[in-house]
NUMARSE-41799 format. One record per residue (C-alpha): x, y, z. Coordinates in steps of 0.02 Angstrom, whole numbers. Layout:
X,Y,Z
X,Y,Z
...
//
This chain:
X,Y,Z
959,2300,-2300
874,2344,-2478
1027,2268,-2576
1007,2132,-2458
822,2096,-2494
823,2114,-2658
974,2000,-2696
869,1870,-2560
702,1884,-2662
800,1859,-2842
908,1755,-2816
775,1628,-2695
645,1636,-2844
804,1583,-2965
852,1427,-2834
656,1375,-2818
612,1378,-2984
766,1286,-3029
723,1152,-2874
555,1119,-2953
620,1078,-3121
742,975,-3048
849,852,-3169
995,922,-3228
943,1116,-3179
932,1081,-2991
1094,989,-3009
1190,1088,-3124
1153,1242,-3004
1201,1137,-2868
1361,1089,-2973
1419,1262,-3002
1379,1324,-2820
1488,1180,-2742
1632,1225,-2862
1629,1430,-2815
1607,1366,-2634
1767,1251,-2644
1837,1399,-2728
1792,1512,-2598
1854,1397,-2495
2026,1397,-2556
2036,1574,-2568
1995,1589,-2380
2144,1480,-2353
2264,1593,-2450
2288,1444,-2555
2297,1462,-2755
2139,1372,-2836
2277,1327,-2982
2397,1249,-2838
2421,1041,-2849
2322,1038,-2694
2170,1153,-2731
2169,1071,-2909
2153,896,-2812
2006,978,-2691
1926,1015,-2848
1932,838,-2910
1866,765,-2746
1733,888,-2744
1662,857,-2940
1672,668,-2879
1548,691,-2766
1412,806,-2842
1442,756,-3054
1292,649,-3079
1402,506,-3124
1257,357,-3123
1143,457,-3233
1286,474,-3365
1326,258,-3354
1491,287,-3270
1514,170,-3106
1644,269,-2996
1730,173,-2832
1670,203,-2670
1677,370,-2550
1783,282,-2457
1905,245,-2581
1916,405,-2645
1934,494,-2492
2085,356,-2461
2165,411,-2631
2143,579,-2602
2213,579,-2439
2367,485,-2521
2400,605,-2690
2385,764,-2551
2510,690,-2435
2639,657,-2596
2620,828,-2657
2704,885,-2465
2843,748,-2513
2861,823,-2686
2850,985,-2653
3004,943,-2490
2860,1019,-2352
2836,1174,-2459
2643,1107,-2443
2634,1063,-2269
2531,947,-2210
2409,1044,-2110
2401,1137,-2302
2347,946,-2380
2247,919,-2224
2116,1073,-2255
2086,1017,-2443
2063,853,-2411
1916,934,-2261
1864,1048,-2404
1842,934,-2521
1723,799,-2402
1632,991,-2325
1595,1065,-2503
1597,895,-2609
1455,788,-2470
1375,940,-2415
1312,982,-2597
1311,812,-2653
1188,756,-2524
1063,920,-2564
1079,830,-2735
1038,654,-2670
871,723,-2582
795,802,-2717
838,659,-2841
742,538,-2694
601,478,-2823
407,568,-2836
445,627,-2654
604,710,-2700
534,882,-2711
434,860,-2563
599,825,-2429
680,946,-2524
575,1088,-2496
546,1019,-2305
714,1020,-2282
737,1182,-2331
575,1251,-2277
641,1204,-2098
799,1291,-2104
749,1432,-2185
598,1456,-2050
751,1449,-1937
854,1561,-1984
716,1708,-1982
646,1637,-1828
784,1679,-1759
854,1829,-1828
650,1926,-1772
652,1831,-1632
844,1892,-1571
789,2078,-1613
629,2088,-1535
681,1988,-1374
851,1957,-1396
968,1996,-1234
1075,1840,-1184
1211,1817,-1293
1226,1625,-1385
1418,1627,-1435
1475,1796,-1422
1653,1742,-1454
1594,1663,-1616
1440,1765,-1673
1417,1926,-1548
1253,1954,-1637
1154,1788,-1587
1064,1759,-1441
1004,1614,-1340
807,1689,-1375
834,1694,-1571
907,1525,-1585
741,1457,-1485
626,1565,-1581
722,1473,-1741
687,1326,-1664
503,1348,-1644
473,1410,-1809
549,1265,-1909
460,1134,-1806
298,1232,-1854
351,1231,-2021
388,1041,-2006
216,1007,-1928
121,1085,-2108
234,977,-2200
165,842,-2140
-1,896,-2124
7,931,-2316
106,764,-2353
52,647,-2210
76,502,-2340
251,536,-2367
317,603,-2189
240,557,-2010
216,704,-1882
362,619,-1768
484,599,-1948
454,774,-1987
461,859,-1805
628,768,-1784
706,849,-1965
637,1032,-1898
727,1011,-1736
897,941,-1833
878,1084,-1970
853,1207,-1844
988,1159,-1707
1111,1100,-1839
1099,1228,-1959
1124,1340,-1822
1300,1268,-1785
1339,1265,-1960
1301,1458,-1968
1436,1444,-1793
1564,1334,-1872
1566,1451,-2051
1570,1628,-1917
1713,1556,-1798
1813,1503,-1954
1796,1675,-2041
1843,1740,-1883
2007,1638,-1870
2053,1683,-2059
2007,1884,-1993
1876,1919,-2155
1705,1968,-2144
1635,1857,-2311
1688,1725,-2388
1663,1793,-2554
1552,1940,-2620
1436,1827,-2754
1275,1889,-2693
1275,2064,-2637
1219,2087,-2473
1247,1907,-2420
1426,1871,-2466
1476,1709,-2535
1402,1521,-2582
1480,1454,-2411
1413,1629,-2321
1238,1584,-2400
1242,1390,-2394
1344,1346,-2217
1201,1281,-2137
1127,1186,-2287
1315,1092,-2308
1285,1019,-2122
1097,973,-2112
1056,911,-2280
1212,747,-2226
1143,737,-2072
980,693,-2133
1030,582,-2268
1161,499,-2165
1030,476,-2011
906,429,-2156
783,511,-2077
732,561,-2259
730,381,-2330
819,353,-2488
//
């Protein structure tokens, strides 16, 4: 718990300090984390990160989070890009005569749009303008405020079990009391910033942060569990890896930029 606390407190100053600068630190952090996430990723997958189809993973996910409008270069569309790298994975299973299976092309290409979007959209928010920083930190204000809402609220009260299949640890109590925290924590947002985000705006990003960060934390437990490892990497001591660390951050921060319930 120590190692775990300290790593938290160091490594949280480093990532806030770094969000208030913004520019090219909050990105380049952003940058690196998405490409030892995609790594990670890879790695849980028993897949070389040098391997034709890891290597193209890599290029979808620098295509979404490499500030390419800052630096004058127009790119084509998501869309596009997902269609092409759909394609080149496929024709490395034809090349390769099914070495590279398709369910093998499949999980890069799902890699690639997780890890790529998921960091890319973080990105997005915080690059939203003079209210960037303020969404940013609301964003994460909320999930944070959720995720130790939860975890005092499971052990103080904690006795039905949320997902015990998935995450034997969680309870239906902690996942309310995450709930409840991160819509007060939405609620002073806009109390502080009622210019920039409405009571209703920000009460409806605290119950999305809290409920679908939650499920991120599920979906990044029941897939550890299916590849039998306890971490996805060991990065931060005490916490694991970037996708350990960030798996509910890769699911909200789309869902509110895709919802645009932070406007853009």
């Amino acid at each position: 718990m120590k190692q775990r606390l300290i790593t938290g407190v160091i490594a949280g100053a480093v990532f806030v300090a770094l969000a208030l600068l913004g520019g090219a630190y909050y990105t380049g952090l952003l940058v690196l984390l998405a490409i030892i996430g995609f790594y990670e990723y890879t790695r849980m997958n028993g897949v070389s990160p040098f391997h034709p189809t890891a290597l193209l993973g890599f290029a979808g996910v620098l295509y979404f989070v490499l500030p390419w409008k800052a630096w004058g270069i127009g790119m084509p569309s998501p869309l596009t890009v997902l269609w092409m790298l759909a394609f080149l994975l496929l024709a490395v299973t034809v090349v390769t005569k099914n070495k590279t299976t398709i369910d093998g092309a499949s999980l890069m290409l799902l890699g690639a749009l997780y890890v790529g979007y998921g960091f890319a959209a973080m990105i997005e928010v915080r690059d939203m303008g003079e209210h960037g920083l303020f969404w940013t930190f609301l964003s994460f204000g909320c999930i944070w405020a959720s995720d130790i809402g939860a975890y005092f609220t499971g052990r103080a009260i904690g006795k039905t079990k949320l997902w015990p299949s998935i995450s034997p640890n969680k309870t239906i109590e902690g996942a309310v009391g995450g709930i409840v925290l991160s819509l007060a924590v939405a609620v002073v947002f806009a109390l502080l910033g009622p210019d920039t985000a409405s009571i209703g705006r920000a009460l409806l990003i605290g119950i999305i942060a809290a409920i679908a960060g939650q499920f991120g934390d599920l979906i990044q437990s029941a897939y550890k569990r299916v590849r039998d490892i306890k971490d996805t990497g060991n990065l931060l001591p005490g916490h694991g890896g970037v996708l350990d660390r960030c798996d509910s951050w890769l699911i909200v921060f789309p869902l509110l930029v895709l919802t645009e319930l932070i406007p853009g």
